[in-house]
PyMOL CGO cylinders between C-alpha atoms (Angstrom):
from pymol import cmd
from pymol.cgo import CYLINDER

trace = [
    CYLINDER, 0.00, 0.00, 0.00, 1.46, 3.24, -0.83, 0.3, 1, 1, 1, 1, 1, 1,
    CYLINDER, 1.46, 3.24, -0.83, 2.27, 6.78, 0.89, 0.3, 1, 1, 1, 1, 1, 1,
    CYLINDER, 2.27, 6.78, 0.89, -1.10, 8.37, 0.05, 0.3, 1, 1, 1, 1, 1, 1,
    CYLINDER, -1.10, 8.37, 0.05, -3.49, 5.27, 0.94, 0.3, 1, 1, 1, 1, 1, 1,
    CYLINDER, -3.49, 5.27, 0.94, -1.91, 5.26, 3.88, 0.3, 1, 1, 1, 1, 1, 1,
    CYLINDER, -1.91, 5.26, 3.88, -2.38, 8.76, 4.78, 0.3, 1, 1, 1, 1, 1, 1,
    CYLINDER, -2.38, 8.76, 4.78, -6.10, 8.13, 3.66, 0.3, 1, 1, 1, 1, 1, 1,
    CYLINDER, -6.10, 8.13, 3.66, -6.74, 5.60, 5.61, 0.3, 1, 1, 1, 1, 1, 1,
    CYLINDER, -6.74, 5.60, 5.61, -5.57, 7.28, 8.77, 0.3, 1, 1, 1, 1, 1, 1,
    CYLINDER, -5.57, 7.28, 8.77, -7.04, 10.33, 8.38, 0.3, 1, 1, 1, 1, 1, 1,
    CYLINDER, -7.04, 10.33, 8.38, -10.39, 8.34, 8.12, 0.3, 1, 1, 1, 1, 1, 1,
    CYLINDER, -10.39, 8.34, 8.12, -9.70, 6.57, 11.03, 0.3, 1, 1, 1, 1, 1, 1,
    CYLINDER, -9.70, 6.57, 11.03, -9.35, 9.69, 12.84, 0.3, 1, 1, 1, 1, 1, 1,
    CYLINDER, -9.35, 9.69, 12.84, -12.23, 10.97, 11.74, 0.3, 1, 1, 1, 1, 1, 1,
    CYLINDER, -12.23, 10.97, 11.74, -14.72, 8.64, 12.76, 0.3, 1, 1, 1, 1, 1, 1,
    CYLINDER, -14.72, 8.64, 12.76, -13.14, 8.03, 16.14, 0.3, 1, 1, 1, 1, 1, 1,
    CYLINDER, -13.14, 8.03, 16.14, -13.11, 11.78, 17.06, 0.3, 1, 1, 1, 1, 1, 1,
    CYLINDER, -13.11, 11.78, 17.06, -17.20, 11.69, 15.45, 0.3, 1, 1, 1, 1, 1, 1,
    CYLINDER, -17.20, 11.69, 15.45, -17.89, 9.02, 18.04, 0.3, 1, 1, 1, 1, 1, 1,
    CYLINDER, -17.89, 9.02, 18.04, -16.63, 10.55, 21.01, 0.3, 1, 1, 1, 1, 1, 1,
    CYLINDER, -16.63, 10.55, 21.01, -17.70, 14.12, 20.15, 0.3, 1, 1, 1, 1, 1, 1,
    CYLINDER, -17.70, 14.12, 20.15, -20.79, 15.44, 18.51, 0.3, 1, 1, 1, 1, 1, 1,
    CYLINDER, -20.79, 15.44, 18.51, -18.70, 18.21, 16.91, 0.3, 1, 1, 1, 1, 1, 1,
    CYLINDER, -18.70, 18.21, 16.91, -15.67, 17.30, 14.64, 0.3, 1, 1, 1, 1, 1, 1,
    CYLINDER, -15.67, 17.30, 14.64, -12.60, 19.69, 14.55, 0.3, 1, 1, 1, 1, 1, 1,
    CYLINDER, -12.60, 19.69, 14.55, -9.88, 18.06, 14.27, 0.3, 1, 1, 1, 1, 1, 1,
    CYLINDER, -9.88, 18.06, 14.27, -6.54, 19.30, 12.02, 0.3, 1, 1, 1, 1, 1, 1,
    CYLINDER, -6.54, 19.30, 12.02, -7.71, 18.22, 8.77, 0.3, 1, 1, 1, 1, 1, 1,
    CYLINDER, -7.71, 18.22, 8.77, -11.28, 18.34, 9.09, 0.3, 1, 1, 1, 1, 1, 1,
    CYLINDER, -11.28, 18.34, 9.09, -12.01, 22.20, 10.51, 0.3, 1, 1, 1, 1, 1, 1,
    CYLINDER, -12.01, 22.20, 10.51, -15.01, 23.03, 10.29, 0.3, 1, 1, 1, 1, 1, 1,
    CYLINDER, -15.01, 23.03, 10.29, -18.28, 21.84, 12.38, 0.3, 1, 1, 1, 1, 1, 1,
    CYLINDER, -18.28, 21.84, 12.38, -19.73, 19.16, 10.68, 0.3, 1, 1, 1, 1, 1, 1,
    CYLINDER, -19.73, 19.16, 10.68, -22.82, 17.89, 13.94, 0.3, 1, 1, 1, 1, 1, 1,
    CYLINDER, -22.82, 17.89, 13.94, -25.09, 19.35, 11.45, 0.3, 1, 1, 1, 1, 1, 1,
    CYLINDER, -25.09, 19.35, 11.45, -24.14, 16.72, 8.49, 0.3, 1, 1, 1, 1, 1, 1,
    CYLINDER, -24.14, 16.72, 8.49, -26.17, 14.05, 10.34, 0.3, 1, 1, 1, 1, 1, 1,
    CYLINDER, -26.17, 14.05, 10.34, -24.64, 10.07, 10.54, 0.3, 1, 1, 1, 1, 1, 1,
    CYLINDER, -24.64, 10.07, 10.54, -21.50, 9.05, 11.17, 0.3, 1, 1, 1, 1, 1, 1,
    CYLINDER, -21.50, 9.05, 11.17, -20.86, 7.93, 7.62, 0.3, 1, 1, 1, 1, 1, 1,
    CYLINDER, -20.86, 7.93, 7.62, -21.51, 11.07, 6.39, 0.3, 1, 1, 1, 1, 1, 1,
    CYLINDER, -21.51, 11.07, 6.39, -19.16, 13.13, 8.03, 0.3, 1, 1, 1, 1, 1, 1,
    CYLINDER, -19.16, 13.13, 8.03, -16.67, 10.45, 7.53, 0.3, 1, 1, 1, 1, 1, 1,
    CYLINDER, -16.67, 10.45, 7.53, -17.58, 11.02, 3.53, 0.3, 1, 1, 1, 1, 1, 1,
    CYLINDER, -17.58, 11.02, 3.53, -16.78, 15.43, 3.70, 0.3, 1, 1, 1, 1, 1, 1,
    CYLINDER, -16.78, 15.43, 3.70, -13.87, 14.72, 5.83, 0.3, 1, 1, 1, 1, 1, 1,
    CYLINDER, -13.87, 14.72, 5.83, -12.08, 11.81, 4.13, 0.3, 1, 1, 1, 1, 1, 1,
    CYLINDER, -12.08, 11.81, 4.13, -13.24, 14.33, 0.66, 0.3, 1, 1, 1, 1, 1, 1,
    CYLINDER, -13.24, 14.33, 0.66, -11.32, 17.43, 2.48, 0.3, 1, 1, 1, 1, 1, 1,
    CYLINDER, -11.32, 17.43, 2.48, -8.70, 15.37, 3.48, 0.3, 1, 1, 1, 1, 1, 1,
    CYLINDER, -8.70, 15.37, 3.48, -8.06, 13.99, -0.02, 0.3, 1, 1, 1, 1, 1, 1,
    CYLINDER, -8.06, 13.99, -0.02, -8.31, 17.51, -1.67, 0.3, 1, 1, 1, 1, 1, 1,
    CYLINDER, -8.31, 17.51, -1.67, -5.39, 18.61, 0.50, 0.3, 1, 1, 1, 1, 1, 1,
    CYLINDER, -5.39, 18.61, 0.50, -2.98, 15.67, -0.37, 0.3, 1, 1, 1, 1, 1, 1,
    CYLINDER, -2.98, 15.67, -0.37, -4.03, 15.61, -4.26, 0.3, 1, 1, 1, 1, 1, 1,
    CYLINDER, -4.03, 15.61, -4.26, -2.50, 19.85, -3.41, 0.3, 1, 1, 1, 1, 1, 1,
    CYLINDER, -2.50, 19.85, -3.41, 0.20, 18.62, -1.67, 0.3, 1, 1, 1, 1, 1, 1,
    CYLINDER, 0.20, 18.62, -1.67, 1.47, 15.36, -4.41, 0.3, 1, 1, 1, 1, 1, 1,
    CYLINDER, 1.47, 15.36, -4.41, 0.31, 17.85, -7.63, 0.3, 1, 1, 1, 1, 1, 1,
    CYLINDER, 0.31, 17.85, -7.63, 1.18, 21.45, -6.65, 0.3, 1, 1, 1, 1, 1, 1,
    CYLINDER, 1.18, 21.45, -6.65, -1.02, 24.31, -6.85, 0.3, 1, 1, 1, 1, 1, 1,
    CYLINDER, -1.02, 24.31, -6.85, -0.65, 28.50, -6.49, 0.3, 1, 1, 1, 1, 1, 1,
    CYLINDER, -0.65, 28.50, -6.49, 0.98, 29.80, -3.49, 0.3, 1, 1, 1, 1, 1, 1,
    CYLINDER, 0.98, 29.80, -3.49, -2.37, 31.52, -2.79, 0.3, 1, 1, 1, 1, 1, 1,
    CYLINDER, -2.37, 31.52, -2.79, -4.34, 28.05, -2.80, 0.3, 1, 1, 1, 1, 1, 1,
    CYLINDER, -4.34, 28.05, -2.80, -1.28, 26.45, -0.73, 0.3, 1, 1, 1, 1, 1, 1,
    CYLINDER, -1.28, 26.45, -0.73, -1.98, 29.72, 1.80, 0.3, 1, 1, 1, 1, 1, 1,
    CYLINDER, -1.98, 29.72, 1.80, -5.14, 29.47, 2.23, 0.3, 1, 1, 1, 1, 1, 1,
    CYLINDER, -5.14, 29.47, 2.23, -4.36, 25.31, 2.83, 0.3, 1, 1, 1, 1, 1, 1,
    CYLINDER, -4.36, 25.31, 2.83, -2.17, 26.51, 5.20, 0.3, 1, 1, 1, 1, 1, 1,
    CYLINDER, -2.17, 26.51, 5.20, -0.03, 23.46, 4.08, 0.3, 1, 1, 1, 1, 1, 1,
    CYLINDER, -0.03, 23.46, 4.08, 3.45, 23.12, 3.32, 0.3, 1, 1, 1, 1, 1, 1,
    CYLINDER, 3.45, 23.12, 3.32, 4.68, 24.72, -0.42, 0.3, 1, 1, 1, 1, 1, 1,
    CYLINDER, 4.68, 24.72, -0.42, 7.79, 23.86, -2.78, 0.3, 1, 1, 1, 1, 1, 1,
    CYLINDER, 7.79, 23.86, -2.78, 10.41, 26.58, -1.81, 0.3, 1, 1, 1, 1, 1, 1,
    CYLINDER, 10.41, 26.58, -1.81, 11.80, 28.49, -4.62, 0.3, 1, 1, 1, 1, 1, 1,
    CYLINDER, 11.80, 28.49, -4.62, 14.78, 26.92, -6.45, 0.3, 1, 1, 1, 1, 1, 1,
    CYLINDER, 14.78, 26.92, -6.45, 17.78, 28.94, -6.11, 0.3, 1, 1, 1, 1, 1, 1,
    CYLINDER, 17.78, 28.94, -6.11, 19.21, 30.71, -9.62, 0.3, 1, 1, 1, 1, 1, 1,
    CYLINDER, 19.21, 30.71, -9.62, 22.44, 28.73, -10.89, 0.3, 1, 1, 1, 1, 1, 1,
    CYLINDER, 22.44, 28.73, -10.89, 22.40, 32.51, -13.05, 0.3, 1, 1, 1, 1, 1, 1,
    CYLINDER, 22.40, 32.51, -13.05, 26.51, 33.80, -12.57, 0.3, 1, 1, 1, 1, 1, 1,
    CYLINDER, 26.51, 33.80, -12.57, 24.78, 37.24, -13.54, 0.3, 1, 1, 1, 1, 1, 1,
    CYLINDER, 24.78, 37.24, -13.54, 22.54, 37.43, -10.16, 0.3, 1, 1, 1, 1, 1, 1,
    CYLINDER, 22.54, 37.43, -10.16, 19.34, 37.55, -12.84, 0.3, 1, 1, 1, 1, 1, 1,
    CYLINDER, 19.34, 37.55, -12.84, 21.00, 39.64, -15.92, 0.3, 1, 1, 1, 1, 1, 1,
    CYLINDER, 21.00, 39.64, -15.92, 20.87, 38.15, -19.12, 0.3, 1, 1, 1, 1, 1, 1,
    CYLINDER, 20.87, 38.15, -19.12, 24.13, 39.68, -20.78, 0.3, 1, 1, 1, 1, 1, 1,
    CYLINDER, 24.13, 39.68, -20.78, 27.15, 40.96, -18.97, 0.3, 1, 1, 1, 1, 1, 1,
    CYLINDER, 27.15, 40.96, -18.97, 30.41, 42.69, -19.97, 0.3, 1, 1, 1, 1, 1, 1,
    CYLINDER, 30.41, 42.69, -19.97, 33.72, 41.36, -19.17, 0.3, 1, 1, 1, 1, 1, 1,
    CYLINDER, 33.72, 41.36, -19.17, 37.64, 41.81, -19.90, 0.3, 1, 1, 1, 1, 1, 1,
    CYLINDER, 37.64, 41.81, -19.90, 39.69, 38.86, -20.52, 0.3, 1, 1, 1, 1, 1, 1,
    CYLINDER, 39.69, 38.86, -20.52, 41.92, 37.94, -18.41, 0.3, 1, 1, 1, 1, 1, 1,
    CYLINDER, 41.92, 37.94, -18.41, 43.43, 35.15, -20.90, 0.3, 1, 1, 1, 1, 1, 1,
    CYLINDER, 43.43, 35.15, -20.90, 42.59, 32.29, -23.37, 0.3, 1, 1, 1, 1, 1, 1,
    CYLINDER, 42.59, 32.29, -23.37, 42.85, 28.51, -22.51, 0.3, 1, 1, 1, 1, 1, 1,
    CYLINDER, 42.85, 28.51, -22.51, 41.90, 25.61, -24.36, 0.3, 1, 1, 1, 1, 1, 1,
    CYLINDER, 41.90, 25.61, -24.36, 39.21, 23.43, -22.72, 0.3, 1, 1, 1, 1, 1, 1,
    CYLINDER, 39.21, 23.43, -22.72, 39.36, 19.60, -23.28, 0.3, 1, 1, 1, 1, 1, 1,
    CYLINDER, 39.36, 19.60, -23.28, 35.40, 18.28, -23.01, 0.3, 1, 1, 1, 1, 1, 1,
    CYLINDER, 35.40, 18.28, -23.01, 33.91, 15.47, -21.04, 0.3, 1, 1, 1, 1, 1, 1,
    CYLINDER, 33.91, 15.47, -21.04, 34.37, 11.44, -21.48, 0.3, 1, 1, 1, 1, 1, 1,
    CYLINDER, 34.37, 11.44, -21.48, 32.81, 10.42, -25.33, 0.3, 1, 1, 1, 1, 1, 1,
    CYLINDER, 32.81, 10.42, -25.33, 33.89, 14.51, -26.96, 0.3, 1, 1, 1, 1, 1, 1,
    CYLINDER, 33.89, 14.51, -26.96, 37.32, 14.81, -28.12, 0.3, 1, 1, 1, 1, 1, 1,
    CYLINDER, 37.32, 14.81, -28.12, 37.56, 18.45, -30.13, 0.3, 1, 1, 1, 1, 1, 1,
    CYLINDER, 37.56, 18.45, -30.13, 38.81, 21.16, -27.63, 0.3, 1, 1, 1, 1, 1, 1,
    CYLINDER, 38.81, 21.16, -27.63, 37.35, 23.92, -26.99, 0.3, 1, 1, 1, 1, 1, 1,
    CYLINDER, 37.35, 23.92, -26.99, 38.10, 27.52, -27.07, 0.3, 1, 1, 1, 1, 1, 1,
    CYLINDER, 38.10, 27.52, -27.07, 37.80, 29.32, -23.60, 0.3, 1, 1, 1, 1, 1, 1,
    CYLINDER, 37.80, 29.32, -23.60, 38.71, 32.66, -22.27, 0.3, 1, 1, 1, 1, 1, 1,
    CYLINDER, 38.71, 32.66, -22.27, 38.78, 33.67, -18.74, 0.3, 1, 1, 1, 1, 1, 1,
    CYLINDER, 38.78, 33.67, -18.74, 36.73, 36.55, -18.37, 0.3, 1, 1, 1, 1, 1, 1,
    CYLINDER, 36.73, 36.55, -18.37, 36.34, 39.35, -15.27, 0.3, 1, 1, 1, 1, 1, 1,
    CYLINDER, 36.34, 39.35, -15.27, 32.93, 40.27, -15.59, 0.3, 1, 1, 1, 1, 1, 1,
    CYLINDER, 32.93, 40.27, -15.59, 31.68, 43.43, -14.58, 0.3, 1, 1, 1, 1, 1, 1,
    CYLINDER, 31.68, 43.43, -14.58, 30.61, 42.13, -11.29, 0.3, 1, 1, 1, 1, 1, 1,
    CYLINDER, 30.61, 42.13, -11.29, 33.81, 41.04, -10.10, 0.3, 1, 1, 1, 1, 1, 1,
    CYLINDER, 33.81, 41.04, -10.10, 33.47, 37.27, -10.50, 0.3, 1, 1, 1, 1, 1, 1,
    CYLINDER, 33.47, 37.27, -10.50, 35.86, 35.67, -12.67, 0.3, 1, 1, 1, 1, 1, 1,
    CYLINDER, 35.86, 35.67, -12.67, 34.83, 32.70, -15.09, 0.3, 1, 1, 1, 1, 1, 1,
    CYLINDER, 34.83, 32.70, -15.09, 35.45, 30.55, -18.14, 0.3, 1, 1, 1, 1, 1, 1,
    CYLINDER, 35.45, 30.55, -18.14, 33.50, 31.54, -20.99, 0.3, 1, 1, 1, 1, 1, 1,
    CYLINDER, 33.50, 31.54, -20.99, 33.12, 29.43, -24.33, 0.3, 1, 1, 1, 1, 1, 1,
    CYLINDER, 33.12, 29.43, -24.33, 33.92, 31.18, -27.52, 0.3, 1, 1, 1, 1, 1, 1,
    CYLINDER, 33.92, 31.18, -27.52, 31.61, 29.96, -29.98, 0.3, 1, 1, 1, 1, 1, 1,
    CYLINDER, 31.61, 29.96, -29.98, 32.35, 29.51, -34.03, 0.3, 1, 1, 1, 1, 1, 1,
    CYLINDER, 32.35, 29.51, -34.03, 35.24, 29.03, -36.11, 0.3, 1, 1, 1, 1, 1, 1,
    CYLINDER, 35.24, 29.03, -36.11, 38.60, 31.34, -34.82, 0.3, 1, 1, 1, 1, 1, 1,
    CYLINDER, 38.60, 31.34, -34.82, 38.43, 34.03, -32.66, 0.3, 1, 1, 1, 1, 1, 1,
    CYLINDER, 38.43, 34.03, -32.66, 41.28, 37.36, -32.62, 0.3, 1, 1, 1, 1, 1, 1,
    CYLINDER, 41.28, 37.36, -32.62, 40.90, 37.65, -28.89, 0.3, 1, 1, 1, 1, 1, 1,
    CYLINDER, 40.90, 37.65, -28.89, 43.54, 38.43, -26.61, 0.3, 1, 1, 1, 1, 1, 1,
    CYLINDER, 43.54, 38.43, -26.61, 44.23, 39.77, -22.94, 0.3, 1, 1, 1, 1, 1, 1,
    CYLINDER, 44.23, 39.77, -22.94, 42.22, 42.99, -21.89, 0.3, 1, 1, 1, 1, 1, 1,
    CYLINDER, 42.22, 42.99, -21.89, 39.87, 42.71, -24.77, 0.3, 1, 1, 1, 1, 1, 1,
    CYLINDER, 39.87, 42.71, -24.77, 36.22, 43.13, -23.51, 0.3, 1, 1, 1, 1, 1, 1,
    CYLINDER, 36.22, 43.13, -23.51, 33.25, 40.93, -24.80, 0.3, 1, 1, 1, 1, 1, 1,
    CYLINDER, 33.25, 40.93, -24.80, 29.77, 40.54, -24.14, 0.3, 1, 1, 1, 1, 1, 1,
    CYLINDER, 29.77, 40.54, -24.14, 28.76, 37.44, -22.82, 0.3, 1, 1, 1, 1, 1, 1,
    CYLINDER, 28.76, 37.44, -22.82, 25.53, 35.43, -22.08, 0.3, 1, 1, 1, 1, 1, 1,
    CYLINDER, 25.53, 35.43, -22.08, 23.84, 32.70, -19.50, 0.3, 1, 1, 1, 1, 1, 1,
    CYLINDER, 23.84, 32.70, -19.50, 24.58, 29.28, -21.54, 0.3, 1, 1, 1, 1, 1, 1,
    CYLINDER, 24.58, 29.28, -21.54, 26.43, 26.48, -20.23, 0.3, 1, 1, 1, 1, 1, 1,
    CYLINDER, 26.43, 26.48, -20.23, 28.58, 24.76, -22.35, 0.3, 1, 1, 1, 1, 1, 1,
    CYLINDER, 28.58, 24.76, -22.35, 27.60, 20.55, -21.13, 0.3, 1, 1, 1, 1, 1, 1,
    CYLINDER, 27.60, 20.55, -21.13, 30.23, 18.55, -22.54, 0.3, 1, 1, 1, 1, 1, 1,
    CYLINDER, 30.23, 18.55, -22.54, 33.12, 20.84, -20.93, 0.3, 1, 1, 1, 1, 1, 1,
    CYLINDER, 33.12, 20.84, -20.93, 32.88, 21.15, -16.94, 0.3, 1, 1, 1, 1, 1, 1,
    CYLINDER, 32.88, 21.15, -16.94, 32.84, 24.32, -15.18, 0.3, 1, 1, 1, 1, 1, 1,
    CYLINDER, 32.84, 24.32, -15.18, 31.93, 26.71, -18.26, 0.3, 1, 1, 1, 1, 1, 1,
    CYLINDER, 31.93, 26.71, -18.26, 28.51, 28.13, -17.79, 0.3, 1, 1, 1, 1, 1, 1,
    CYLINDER, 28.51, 28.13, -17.79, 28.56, 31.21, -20.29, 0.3, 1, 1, 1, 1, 1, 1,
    CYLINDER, 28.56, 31.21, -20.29, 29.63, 32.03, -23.91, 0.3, 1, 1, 1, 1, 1, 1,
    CYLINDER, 29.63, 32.03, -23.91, 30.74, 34.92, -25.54, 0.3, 1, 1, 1, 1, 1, 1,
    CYLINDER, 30.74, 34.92, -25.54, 28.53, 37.14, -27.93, 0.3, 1, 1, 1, 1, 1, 1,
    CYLINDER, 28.53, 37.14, -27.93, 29.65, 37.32, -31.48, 0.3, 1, 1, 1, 1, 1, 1,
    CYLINDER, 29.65, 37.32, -31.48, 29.41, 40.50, -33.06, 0.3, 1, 1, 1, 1, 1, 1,
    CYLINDER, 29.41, 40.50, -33.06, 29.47, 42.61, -29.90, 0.3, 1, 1, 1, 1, 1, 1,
    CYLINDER, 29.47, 42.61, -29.90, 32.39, 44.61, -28.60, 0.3, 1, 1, 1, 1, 1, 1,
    CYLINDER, 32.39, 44.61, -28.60, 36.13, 43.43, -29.82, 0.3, 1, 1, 1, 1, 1, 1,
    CYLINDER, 36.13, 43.43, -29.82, 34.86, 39.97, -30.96, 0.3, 1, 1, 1, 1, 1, 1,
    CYLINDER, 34.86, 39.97, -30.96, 33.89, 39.91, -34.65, 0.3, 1, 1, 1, 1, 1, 1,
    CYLINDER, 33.89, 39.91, -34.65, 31.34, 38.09, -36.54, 0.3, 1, 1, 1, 1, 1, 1,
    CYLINDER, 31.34, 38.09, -36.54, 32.88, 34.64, -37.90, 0.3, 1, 1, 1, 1, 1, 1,
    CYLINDER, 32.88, 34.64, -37.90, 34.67, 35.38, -40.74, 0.3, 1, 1, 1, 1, 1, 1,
    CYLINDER, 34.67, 35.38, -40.74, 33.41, 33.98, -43.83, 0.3, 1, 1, 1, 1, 1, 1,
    CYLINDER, 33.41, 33.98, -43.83, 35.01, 30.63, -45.21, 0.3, 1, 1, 1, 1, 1, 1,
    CYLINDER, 35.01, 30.63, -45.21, 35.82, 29.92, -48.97, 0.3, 1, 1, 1, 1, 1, 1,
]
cmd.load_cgo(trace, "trace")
């Protein structure tokens, strides 16, 4: 028998035990007064119902105003793996160029620079396309997107913004 059965089950158990000792029900997950509803059986039915409304909340999510009013527990917010703290582009200057060598079944490597971005944090950044003029103290314009197969880049570089050209064309 699984989690939510369980927690079905018990709830109903509670339920009719606290309707046979008390004419009024308020327990946690049945609040209201429910001596009006009649027989045992039911206001074993609304509270079971109830009951089963908040888990099917709980197991599928709903709004944060829903889950208030619940009063039940709510997913927390996942915290931003953004290096920009929420910016989509940043500047940076290059502090120098390395050569990246990817994970387990890639073998090309790939261009990197290490770039200071404007908020102080120094990272790798991929430099996307065929060849690249870029040396130290140049400044480029770079963007949230992780490179997967190489570990520990998580931005690239703009083309065609600041002292990084467009990819030259190829005969």
């Amino acid at each position: 028998m699984n989690f939510l059965a369980k927690s079905v089950m018990n709830i109903a158990r509670t339920c009719i035990a606290n309707t046979i000792q008390s004419s009024n029900l308020t327990t946690k997950f049945c609040r209201d007064s429910y001596s009006q509803a009649g027989n045992i059986l039911n206001v074993t039915r609304i509270c079971v119902s109830t009951a089963l409304q908040g888990l099917e909340q709980i197991r599928f999510g709903s709004s944060l105003m829903q889950m208030h009013k619940r009063g039940g527990p709510y997913r927390k917010p996942r915290v931003s793996k953004n290096p920009f703290d929420g910016a989509p582009f940043m500047k940076g200057v290059i502090l120098k160029t390395v050569i990246r060598k990817p994970k387990k079944p890639n073998s090309a490597n790939r261009k990197c620079v290490v770039v200071k971005l404007s908020n102080g944090k120094e990272m790798t950044a991929y430099v996307p396309g065929v060849g690249h003029n870029l040396q130290e103290h140049n400044i480029v314009l770079c963007k949230n997107a992780r490179l997967r197969d190489t570990p520990g880049v998580k931005i690239k570089c703009v083309r065609g913004k600041y002292d990084l050209p467009h990819v030259s064309k190829r005969d």
